[in-house]
C-alpha positions in Angstrom: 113.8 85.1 -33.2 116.6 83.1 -34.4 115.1 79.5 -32.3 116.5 77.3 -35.2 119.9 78.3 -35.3 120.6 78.0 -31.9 119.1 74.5 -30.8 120.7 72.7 -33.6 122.2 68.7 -33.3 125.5 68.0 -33.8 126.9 66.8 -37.5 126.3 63.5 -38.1 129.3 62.3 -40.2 128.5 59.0 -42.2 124.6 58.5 -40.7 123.1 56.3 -42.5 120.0 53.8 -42.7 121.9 51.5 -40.4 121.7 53.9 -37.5 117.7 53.8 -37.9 116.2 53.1 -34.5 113.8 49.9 -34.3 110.1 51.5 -35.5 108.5 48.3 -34.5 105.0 49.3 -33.3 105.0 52.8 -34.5 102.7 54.3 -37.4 104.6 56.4 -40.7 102.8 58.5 -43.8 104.7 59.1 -45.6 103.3 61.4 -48.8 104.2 61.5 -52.3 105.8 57.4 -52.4 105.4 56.0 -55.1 108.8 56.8 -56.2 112.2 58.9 -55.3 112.9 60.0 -51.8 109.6 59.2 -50.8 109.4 55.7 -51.6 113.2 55.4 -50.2 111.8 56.8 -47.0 109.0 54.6 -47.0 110.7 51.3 -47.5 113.5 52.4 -44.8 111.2 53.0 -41.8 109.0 49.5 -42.6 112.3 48.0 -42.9 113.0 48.7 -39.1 109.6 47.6 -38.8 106.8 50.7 -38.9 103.6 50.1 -40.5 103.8 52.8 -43.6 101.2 54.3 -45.1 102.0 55.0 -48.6 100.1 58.3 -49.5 99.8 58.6 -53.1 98.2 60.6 -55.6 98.0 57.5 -58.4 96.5 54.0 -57.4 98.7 52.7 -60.0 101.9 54.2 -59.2 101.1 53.5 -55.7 99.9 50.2 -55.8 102.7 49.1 -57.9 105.5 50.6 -55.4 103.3 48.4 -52.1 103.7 45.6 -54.7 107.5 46.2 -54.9 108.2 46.9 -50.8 106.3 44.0 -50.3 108.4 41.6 -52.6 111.7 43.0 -51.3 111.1 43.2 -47.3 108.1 40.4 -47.3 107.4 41.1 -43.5 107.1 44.8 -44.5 103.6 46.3 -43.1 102.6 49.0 -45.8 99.2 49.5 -47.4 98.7 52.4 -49.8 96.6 55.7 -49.3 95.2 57.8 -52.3 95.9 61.3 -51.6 95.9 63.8 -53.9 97.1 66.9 -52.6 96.2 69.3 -55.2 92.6 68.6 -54.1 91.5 69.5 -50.7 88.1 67.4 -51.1 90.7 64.5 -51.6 93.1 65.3 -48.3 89.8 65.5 -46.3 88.8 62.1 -47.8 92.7 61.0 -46.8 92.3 61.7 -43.5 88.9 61.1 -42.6 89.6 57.6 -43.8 92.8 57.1 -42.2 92.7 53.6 -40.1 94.8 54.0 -37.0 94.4 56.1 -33.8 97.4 57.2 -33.8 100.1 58.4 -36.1 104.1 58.3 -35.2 105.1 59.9 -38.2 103.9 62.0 -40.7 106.1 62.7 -43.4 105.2 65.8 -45.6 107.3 65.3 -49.0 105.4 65.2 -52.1 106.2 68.0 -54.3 105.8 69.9 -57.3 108.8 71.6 -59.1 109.0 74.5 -61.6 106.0 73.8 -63.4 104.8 76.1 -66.0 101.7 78.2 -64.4 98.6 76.4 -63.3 96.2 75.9 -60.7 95.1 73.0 -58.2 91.4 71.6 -58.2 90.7 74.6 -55.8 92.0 77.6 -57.9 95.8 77.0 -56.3 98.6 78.6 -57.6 99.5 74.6 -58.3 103.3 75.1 -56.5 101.9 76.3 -53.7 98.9 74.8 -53.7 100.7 71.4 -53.3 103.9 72.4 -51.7 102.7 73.9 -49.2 98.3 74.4 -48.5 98.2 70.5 -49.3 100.2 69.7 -46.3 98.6 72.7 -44.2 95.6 71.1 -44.6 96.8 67.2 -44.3 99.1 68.0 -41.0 96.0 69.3 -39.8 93.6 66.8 -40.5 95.7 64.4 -39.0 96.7 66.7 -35.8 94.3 64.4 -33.0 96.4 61.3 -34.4 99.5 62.8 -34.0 99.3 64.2 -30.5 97.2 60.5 -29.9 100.9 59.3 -30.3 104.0 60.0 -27.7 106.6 62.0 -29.1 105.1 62.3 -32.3 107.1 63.5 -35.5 106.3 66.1 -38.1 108.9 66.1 -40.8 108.3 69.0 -43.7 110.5 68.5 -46.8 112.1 71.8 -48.0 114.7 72.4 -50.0 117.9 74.6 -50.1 116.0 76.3 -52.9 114.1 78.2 -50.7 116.9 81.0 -50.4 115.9 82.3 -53.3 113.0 84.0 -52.4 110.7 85.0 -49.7 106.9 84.6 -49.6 104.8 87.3 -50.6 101.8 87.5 -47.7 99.5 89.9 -50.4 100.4 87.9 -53.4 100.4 84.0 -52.2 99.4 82.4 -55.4 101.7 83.9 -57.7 98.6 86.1 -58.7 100.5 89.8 -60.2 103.7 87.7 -61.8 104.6 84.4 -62.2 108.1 82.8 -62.5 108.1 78.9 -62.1 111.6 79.4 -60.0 110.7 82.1 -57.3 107.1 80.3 -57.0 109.0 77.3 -56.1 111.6 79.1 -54.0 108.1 80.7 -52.4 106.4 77.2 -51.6 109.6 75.8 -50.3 109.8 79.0 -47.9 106.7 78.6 -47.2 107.1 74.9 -45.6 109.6 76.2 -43.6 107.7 79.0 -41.6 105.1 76.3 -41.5 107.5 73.9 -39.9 108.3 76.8 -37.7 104.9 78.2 -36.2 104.1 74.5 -35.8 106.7 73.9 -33.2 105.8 77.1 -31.9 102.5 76.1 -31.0 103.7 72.6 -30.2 105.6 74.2 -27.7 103.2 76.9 -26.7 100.8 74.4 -25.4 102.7 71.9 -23.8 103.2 69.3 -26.7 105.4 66.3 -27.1 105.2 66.9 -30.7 108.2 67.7 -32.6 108.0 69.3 -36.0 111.4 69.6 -38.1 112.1 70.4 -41.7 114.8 68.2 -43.5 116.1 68.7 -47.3 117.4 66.2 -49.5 120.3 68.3 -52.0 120.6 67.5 -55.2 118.8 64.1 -56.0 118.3 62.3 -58.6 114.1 61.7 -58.3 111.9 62.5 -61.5 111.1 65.5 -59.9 113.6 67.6 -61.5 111.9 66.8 -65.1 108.6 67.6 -64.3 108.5 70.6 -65.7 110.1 69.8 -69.0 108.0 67.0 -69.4 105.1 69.4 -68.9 106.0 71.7 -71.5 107.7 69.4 -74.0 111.1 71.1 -73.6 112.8 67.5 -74.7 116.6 69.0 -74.7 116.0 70.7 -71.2 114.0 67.0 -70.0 117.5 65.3 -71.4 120.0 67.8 -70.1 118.6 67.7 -66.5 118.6 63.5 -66.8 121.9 64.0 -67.4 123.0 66.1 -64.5 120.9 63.6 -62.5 122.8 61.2 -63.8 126.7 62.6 -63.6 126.1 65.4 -60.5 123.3 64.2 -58.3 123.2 62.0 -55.4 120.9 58.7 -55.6 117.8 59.2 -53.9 118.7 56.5 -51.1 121.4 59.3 -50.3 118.5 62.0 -50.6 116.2 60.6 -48.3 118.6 60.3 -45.4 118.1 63.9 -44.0 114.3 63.1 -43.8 114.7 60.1 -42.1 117.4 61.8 -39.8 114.7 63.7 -38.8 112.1 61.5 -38.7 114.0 58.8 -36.6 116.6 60.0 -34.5 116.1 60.6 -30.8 117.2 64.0 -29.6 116.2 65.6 -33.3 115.0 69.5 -32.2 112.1 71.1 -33.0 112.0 73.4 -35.8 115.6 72.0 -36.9 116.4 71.9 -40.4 118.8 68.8 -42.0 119.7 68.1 -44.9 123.7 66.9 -46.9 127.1 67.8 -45.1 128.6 69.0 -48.2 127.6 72.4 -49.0 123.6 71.5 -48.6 124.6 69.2 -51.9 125.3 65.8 -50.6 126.9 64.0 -47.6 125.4 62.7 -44.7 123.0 64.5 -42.7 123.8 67.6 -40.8 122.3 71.1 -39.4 121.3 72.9 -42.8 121.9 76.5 -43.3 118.4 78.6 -43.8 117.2 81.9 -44.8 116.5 84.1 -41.6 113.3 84.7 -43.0 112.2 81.3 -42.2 112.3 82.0 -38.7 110.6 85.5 -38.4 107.7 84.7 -36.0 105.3 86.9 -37.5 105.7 85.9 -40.9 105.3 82.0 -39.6 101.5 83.5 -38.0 100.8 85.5 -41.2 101.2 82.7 -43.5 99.2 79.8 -40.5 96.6 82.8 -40.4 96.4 82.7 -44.2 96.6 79.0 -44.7 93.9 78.4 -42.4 91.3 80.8 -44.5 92.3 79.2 -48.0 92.3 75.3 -46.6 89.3 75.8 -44.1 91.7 73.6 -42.0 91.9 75.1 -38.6 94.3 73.4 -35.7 91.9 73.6 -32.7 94.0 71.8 -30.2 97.3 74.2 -31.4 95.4 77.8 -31.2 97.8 81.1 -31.6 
């Protein structure tokens, strides 16, 4: 079932944060913002006035970026969240604790890139783990707030990446073979069947809720030397700084598919946006995506899965 390609918006040549509808009134989470495309996203929607929920894994690095949004938009409403989601005892804490009846948008975008082998706090292939189960579990959590809210917004961050491999249903956690690369390519495939069966079953049972994947190209964030860093590869660390610095787009660029998606009125369900130019950079625009990551029973393979490694179950959305 090819939904995505067919209900697609229309290019959007030079969209940018100026085209932002007034948020005034609505709630955002926005994970992973302490920095890059996430913090850009964060500061844009409490700049046209949401209250933002930073959800971070550090307090420091979390605390310090509500400090900075605070001292450049001083009427900006954002408080900070501790989320670690590598730790499913910590996304339960997350959203137990989460203040507010209702929740506008949820952004899932922290991530995890090409990190040598390891696993979360609950035995987690750590890419997937975070990429993907994190969110599982944190969209879910959250799911009564978000259908407490009209027209509420479920943006999954994926990347282009993702075309380089499917999931593997019998081996999710990179179990017989790992390569950082494909596990990546896996986790980001994996948000994008999970962005699918969710508007499925928003559909399915009558929902206002719209659930969309958006990509932000090549951008310059401190993801991209994660890995390095991890394994003390300093000449790969310095080479990727600088292609971040001579080929990448900024991350103010990178972070205006999300908030594309997260913002603009008519945005379809199970739509995927990302740059104009070649998936690279640009202004956003309908993104190309693997077929795979519209094959309906892979989408209620990998919920079915998800659901027995989180615990997480989405009672309201049943199959």
């Amino acid at each position: 079932m090819d939904r995505g390609h067919r209900r697609r918006e229309p290019a959007m040549p030079g969209w940018n944060t100026q085209d932002i509808p007034d948020q005034s009134g609505r709630v955002a989470v926005v994970t992973g913002a302490n920095s890059g495309i996430g913090l850009v996203t964060a500061r844009e929607l409490a700049r046209k006035g949401a209250r933002v929920v930073l959800a971070c894994r550090s307090e420091a690095r979390g605390n310090a970026a509500v400090d900075r949004l605070r001292a450049e938009l001083p009427d900006a409403r954002v408080e900070l969240g501790r989320l670690d989601l590598g730790d499913l005892a910590s996304v339960r804490e997350f959203a137990a604790g989460f203040p507010y009846e209702r929740l506008d948008v949820l952004v899932d975008n922290a991530g995890v890139m090409a990190l040598p082998y390891g696993t979360t706090a609950d035995g987690f292939e750590t890419q997937f783990g975070v990429n993907h189960l994190g969110h599982f579990a944190l969209t879910g959590l959250l799911l009564p707030a978000l259908l407490a809210a009209p027209e509420a917004r479920v943006v999954v961050v994926s990347s282009g990446m993702h075309a380089l491999a499917n999931i593997d249903i019998n081996d999710l956690n990179s179990e017989r073979r790992y390569r950082r690369w494909i596990a990546y390519a896996r986790s980001k495939t994996a948000n994008l069947l999970f962005t699918h069966e969710l508007a499925r079953r928003a559909a399915a049972h009558g929902t206002d809720l719209v659930a969309a994947a958006a990509h932000p190209g090549y951008a310059a964030t401190n993801l991209q030397t994660t890995g390095p860093l991890a394994e003390g590869r300093r000449v790969a660390e310095r080479l990727v700084r600088i292609a971040n610095r001579v080929v990448a787009q900024p991350a103010e660029a990178g972070a205006l598919p999300i908030l594309y998606a997260a913002t603009e009125p008519g945005v379809q369900p199970d739509s995927f946006t990302g740059p104009h130019i070649s998936m690279w950079r640009g202004a956003p625009a309908p993104s190309w995506r693997a077929p795979w990551t519209l094959n309906d029973v892979a989408g209620q393979r990998l919920w079915a899965a998800s659901e027995e490694l989180t615990g997480v179950t989405y009672g309201t959305l049943k199959a």
